[in-house]
N, CA, C and O atoms as a printed pandas DataFrame, in Angstrom:
     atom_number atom_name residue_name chain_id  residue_number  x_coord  y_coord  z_coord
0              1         N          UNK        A               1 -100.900  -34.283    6.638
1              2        CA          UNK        A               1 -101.814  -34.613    5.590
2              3         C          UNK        A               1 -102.279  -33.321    4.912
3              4         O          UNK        A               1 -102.767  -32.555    5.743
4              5         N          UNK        A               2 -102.280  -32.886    3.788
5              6        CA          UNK        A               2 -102.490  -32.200    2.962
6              7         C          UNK        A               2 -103.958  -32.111    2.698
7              8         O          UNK        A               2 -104.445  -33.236    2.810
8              9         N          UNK        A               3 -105.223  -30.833    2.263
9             10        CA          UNK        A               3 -105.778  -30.976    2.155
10            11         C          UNK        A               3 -106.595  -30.383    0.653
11            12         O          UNK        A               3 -106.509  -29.219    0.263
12            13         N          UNK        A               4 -107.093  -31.079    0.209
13            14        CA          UNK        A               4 -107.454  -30.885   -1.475
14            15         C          UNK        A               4 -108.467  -29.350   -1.288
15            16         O          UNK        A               4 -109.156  -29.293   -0.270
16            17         N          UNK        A               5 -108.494  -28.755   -1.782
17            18        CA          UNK        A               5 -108.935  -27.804   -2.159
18            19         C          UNK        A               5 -109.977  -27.723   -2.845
19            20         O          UNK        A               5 -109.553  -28.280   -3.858
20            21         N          UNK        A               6 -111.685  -27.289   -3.233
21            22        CA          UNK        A               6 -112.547  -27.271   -4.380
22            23         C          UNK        A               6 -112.513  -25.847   -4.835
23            24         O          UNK        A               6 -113.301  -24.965   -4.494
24            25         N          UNK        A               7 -111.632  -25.752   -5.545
25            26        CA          UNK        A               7 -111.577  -24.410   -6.458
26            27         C          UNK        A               7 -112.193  -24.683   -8.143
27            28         O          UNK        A               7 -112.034  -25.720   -8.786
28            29         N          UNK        A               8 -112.598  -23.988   -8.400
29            30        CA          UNK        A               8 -113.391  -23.928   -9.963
30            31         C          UNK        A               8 -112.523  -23.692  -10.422
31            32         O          UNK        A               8 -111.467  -23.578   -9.799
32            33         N          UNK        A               9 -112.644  -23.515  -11.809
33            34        CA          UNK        A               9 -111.888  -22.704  -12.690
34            35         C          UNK        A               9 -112.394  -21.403  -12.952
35            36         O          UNK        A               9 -111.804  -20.533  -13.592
36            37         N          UNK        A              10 -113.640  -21.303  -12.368
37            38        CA          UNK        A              10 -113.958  -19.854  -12.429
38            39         C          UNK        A              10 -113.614  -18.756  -11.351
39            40         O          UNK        A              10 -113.443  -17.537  -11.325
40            41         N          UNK        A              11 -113.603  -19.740  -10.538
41            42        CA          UNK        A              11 -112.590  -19.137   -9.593
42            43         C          UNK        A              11 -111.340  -18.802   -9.270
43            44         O          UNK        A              11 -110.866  -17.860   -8.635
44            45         N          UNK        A              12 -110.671  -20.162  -10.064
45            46        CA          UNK        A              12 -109.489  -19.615  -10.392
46            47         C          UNK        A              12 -109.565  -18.340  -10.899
47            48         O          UNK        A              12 -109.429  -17.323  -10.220
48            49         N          UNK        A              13 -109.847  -18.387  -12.454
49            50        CA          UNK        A              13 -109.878  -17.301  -13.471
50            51         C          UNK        A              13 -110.029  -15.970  -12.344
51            52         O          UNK        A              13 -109.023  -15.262  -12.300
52            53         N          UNK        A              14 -110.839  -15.680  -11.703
53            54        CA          UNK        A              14 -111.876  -14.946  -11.265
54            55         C          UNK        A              14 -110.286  -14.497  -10.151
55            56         O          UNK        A              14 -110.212  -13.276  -10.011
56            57         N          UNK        A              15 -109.340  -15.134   -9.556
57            58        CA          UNK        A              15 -108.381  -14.971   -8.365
58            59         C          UNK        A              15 -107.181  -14.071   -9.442
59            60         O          UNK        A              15 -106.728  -12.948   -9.225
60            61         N          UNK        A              16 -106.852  -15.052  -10.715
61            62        CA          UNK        A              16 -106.305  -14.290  -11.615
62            63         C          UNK        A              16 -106.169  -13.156  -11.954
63            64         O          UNK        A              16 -105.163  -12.450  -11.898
64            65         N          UNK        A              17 -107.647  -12.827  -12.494
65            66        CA          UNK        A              17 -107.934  -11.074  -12.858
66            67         C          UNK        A              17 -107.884  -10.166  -11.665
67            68         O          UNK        A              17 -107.595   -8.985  -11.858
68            69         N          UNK        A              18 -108.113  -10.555  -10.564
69            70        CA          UNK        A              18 -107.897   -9.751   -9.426
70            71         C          UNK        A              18 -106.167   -9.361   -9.028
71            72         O          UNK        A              18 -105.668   -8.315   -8.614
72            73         N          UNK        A              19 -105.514  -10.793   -9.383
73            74        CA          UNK        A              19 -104.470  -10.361   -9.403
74            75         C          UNK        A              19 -103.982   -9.207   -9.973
75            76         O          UNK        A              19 -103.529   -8.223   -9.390
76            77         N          UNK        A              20 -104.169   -9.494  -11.754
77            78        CA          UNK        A              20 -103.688   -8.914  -12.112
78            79         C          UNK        A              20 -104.212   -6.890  -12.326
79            80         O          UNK        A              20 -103.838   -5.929  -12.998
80            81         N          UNK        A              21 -104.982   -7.118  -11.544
81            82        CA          UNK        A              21 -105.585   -5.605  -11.041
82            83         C          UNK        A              21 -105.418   -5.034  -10.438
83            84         O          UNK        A              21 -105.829   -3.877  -10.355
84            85         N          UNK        A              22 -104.383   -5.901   -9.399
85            86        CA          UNK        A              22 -103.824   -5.448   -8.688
86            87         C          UNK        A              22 -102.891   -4.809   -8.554
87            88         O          UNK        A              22 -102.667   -3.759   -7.952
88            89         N          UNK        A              23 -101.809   -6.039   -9.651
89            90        CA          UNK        A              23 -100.346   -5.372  -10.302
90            91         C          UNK        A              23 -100.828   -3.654  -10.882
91            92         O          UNK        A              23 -100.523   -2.497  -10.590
92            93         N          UNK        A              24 -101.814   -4.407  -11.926
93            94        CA          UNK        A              24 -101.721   -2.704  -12.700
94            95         C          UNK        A              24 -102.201   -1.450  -12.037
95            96         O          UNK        A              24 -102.085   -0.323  -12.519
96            97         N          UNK        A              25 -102.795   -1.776  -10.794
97            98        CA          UNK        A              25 -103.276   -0.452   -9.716
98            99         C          UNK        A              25 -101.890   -0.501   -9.303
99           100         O          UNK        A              25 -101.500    0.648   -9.509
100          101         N          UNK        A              26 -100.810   -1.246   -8.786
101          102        CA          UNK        A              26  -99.768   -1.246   -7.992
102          103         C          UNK        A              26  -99.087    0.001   -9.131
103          104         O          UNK        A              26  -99.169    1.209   -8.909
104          105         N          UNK        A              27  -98.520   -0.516  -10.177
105          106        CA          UNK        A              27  -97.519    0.209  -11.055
106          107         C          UNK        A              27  -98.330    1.529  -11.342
107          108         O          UNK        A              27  -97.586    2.509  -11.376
108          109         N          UNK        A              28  -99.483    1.775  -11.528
109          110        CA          UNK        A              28 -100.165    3.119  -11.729
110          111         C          UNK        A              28  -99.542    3.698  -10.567
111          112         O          UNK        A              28  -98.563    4.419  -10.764
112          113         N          UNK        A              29  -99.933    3.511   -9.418
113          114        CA          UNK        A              29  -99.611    4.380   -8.349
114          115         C          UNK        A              29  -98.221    4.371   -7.964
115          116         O          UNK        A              29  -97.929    5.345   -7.270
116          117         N          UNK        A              30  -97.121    3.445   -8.236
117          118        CA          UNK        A              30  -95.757    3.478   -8.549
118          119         C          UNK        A              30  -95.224    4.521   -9.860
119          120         O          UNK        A              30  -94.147    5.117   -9.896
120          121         N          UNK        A              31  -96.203    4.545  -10.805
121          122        CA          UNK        A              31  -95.581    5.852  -11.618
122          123         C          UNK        A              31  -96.290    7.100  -11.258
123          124         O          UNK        A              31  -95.646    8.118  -11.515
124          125         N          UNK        A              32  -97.206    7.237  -10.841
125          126        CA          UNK        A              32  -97.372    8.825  -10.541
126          127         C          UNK        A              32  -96.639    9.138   -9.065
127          128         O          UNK        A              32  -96.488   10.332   -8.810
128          129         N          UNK        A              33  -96.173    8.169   -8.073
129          130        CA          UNK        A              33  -95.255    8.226   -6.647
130          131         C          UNK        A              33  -93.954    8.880   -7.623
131          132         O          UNK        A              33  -93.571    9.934   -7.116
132          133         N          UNK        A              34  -93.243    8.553   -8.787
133          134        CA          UNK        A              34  -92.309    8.463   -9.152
134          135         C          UNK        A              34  -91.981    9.853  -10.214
135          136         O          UNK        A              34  -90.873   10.122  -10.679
136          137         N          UNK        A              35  -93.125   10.544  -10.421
137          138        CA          UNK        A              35  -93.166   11.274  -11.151
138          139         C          UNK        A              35  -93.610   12.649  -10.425
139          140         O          UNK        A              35  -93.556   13.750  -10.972
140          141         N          UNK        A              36  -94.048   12.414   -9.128
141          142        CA          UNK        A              36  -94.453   13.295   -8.162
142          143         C          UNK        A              36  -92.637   13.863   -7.373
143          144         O          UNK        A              36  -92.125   14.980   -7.301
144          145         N          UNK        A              37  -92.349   13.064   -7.109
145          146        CA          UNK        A              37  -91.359   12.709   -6.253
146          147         C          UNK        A              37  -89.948   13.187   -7.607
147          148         O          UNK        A              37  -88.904   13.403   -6.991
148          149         N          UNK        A              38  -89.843   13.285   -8.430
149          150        CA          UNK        A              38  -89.023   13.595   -9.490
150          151         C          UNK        A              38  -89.036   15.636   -9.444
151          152         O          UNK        A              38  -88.208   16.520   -9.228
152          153         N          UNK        A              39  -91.212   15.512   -9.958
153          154        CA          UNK        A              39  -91.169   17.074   -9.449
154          155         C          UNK        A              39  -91.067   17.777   -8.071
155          156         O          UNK        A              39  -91.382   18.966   -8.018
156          157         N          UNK        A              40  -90.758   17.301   -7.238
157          158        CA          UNK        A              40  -90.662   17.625   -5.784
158          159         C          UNK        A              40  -89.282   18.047   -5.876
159          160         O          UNK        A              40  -89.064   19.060   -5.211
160          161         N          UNK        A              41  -88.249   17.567   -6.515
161          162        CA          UNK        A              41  -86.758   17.694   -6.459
162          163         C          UNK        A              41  -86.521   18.686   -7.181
163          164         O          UNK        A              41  -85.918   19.576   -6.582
164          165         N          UNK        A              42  -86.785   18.915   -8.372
165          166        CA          UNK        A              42  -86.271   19.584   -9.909
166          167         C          UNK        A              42  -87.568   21.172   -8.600
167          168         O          UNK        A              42  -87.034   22.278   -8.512
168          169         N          UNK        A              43  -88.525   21.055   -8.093
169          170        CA          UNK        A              43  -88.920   22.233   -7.568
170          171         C          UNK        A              43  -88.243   23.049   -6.589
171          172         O          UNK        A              43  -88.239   24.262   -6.376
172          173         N          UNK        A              44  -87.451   21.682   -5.841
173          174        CA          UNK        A              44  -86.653   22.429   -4.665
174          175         C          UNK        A              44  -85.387   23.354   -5.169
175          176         O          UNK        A              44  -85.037   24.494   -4.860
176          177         N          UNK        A              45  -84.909   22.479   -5.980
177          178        CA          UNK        A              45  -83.424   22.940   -6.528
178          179         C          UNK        A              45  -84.216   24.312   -7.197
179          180         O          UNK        A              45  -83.279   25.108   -7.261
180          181         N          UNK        A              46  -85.326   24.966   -7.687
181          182        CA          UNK        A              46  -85.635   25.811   -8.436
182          183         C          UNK        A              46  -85.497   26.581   -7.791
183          184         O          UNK        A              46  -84.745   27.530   -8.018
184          185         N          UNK        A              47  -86.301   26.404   -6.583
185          186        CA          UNK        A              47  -86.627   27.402   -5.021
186          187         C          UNK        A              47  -85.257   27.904   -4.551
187          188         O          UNK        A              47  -84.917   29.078   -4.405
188          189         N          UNK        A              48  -84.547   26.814   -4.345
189          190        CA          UNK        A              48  -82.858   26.883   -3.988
190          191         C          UNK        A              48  -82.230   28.016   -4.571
191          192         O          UNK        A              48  -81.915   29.073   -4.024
192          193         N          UNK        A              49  -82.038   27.529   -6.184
193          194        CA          UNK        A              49  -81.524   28.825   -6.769
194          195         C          UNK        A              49  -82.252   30.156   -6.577
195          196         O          UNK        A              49  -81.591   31.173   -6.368
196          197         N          UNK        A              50  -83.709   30.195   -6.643
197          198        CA          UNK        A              50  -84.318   31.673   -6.719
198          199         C          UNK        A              50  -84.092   32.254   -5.090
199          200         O          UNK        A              50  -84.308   33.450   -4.892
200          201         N          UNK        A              51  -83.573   31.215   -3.731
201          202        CA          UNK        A              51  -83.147   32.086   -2.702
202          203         C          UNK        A              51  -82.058   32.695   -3.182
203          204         O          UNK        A              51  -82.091   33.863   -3.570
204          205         N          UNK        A              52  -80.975   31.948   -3.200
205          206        CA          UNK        A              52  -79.504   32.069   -3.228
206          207         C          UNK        A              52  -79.566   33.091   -4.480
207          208         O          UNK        A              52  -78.598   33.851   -4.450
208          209         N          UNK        A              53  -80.349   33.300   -5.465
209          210        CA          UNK        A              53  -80.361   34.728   -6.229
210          211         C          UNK        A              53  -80.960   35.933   -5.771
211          212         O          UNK        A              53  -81.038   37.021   -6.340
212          213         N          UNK        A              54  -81.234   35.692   -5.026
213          214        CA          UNK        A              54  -82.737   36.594   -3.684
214          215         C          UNK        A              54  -81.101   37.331   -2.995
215          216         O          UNK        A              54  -80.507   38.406   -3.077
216          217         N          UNK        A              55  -80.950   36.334   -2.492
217          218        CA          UNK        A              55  -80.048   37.006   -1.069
218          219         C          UNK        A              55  -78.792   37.195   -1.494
219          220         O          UNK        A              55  -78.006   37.675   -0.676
220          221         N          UNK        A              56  -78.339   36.892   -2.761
221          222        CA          UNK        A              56  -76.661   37.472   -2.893
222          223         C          UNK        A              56  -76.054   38.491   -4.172
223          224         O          UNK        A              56  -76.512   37.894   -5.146
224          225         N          UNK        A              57  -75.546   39.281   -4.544
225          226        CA          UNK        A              57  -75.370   39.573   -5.707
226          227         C          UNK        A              57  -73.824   39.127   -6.063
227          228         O          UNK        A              57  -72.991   39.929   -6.486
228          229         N          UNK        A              58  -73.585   37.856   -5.851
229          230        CA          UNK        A              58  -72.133   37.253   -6.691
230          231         C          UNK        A              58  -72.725   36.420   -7.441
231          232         O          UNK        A              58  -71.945   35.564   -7.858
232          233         N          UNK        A              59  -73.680   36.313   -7.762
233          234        CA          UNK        A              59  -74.042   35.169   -9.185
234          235         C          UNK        A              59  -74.908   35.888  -10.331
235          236         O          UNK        A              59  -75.515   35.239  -11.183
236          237         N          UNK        A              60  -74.907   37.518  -10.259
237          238        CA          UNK        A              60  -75.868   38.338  -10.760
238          239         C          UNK        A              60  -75.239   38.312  -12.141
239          240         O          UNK        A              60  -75.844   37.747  -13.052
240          241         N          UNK        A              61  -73.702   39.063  -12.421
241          242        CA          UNK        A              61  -73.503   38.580  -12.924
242          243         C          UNK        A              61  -72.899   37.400  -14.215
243          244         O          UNK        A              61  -72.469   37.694  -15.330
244          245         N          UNK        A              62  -73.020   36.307  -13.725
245          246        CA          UNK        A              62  -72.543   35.169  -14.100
246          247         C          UNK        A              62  -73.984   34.701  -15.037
247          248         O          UNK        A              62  -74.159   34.038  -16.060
248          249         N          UNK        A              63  -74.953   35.507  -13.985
249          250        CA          UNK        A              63  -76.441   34.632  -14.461
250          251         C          UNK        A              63  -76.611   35.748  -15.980
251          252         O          UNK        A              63  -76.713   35.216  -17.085
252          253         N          UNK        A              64  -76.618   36.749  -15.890
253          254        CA          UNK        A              64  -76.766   37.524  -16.638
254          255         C          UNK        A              64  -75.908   37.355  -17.865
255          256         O          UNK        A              64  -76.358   37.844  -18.902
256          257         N          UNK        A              65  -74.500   36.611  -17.924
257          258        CA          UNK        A              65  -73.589   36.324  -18.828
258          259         C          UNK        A              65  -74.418   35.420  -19.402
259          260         O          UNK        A              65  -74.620   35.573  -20.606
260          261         N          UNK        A              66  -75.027   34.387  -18.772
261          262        CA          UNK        A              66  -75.230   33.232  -18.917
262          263         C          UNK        A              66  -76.934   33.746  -19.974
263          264         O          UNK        A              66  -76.972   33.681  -21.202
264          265         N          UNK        A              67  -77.318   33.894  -19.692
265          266        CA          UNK        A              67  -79.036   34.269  -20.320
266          267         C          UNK        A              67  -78.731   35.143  -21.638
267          268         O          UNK        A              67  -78.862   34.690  -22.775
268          269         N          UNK        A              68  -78.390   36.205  -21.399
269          270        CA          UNK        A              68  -77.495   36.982  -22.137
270          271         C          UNK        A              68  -76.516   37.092  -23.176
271          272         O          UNK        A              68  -76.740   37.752  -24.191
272          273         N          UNK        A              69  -75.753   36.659  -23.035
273          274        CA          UNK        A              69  -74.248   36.358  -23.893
274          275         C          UNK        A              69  -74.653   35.211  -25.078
275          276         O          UNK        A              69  -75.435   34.260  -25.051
276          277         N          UNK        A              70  -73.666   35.797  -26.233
277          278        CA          UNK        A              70  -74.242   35.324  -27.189
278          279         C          UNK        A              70  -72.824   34.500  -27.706
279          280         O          UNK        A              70  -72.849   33.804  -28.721
């Protein structure tokens, strides 16, 4: 047996907007996770190259052609 429910409509309404406050807190914090996490990568690979230019001189220069060369 099923049982009826006394929900308002203001309550409804009222379950609604919470919802949807929810979504839009959800996707806020889904785009700055996504935009954090983007610069976390593009930083490593930066770090990466400035070792591997640190510790070797066979890309000195290639890099120097590269910045350089017209």
């Amino acid at each position: 047996m099923v049982q009826k429910t006394n929900t308002t409509k203001k309550e409804t309404k009222s379950l609604e907007t919470d919802i949807a406050a929810v979504m839009q807190s959800t996707m806020g914090q889904d785009l700055k996770n996504s935009v954090l996490i983007v610069s976390l990568v593009v930083n490593l690979v930066v770090f990466s190259l400035w070792v591997a230019l640190q510790l070797t001189t066979v890309y000195d220069s290639q890099l120097a052609g590269f910045l350089l060369g017209r």
